[in-house]
C-alpha positions as CSV (number, residue, x, y, z in Angstrom):
1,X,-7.1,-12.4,8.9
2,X,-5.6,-13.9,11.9
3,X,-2.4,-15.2,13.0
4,X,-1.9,-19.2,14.1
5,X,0.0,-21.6,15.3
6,X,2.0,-23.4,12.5
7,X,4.0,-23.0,9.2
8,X,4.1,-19.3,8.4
9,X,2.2,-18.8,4.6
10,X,3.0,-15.2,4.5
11,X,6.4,-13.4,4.7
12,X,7.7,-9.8,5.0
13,X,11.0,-8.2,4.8
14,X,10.7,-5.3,8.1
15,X,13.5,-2.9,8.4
16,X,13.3,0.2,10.9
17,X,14.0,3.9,8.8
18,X,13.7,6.2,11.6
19,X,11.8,6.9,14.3
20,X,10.1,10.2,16.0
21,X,8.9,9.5,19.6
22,X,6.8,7.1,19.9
23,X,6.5,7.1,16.2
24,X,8.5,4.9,14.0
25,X,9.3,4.9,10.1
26,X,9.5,1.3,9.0
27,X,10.7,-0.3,4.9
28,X,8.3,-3.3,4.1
29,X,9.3,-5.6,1.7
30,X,6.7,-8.4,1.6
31,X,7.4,-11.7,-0.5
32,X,4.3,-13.4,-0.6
33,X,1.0,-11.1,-1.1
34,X,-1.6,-12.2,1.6
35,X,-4.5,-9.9,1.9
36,X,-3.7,-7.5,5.0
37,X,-0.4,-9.1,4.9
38,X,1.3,-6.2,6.1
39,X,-0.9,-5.0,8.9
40,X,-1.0,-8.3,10.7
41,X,2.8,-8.2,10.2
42,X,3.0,-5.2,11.5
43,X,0.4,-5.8,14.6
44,X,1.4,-9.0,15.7
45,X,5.2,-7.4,16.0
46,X,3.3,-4.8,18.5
47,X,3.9,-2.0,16.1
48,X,0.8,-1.3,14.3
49,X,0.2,0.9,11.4
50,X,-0.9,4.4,12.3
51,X,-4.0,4.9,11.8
52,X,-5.2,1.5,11.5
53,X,-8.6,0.7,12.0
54,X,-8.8,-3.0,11.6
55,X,-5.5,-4.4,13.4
56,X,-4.8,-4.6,16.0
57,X,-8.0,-4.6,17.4
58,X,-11.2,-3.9,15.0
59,X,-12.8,-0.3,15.5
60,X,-16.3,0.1,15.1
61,X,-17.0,1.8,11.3
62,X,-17.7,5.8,11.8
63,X,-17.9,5.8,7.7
64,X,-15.8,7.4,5.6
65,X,-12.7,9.5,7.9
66,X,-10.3,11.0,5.6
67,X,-8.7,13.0,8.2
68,X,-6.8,10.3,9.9
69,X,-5.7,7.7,7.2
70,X,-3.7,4.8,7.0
71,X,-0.6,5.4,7.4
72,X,0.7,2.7,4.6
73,X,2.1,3.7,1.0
74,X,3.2,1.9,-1.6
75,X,6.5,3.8,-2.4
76,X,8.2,1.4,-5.2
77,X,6.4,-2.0,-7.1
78,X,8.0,-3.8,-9.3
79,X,6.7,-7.2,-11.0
80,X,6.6,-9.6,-14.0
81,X,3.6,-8.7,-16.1
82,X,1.8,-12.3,-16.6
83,X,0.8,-11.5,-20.1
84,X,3.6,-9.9,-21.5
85,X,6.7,-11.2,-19.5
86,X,8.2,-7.4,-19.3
87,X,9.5,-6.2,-15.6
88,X,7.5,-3.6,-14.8
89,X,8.3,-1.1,-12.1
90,X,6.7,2.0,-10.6
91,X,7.2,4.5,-8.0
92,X,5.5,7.3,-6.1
93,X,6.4,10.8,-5.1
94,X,3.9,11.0,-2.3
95,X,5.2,10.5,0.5
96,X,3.9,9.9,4.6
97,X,3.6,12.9,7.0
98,X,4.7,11.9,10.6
């Protein structure tokens, strides 16, 4: 996934929550659901996810590393079900350590 020159086909809602330092707390909202969507977003802005290994530059693969992950959690979804029709709508208690 790259970003070009042209018509945007992917859009995200970025609000700062707080920051620590260099560190920084941010509330993503994406509209369209583009794979990585939210870690180009996020690099391309100059503010990559911690813990990234793919933007904004591509680490080479150790394997598996569970002691520094991504930094990216889906607190809230909420959707239409395509079968159904109902709104559906989750959220987690986890939360990110800074």
């Amino acid at each position: 996934m790259q970003e070009v020159v042209g018509e945007p086909n992917s859009e995200t809602f970025i609000e700062l929550i707080e920051q620590h330092g260099d560190i920084s707390r941010y509330r993503l909202r994406p509209v369209t659901g583009k794979k990585h969507q939210l870690r180009l977003h996020m690099a391309a802005l100059g503010v990559p996810i911690l813990n990234d290994k793919s933007y904004p530059e591509l680490q080479s693969e150790r394997g598996d590393d569970f002691t520094a992950p991504l930094q990216l959690l889906a607190k809230t979804i909420a959707f239409e079900d395509p079968f159904s029709g109902e709104r559906r709508f989750f959220q987690s208690d986890r939360d990110l350590e800074l």
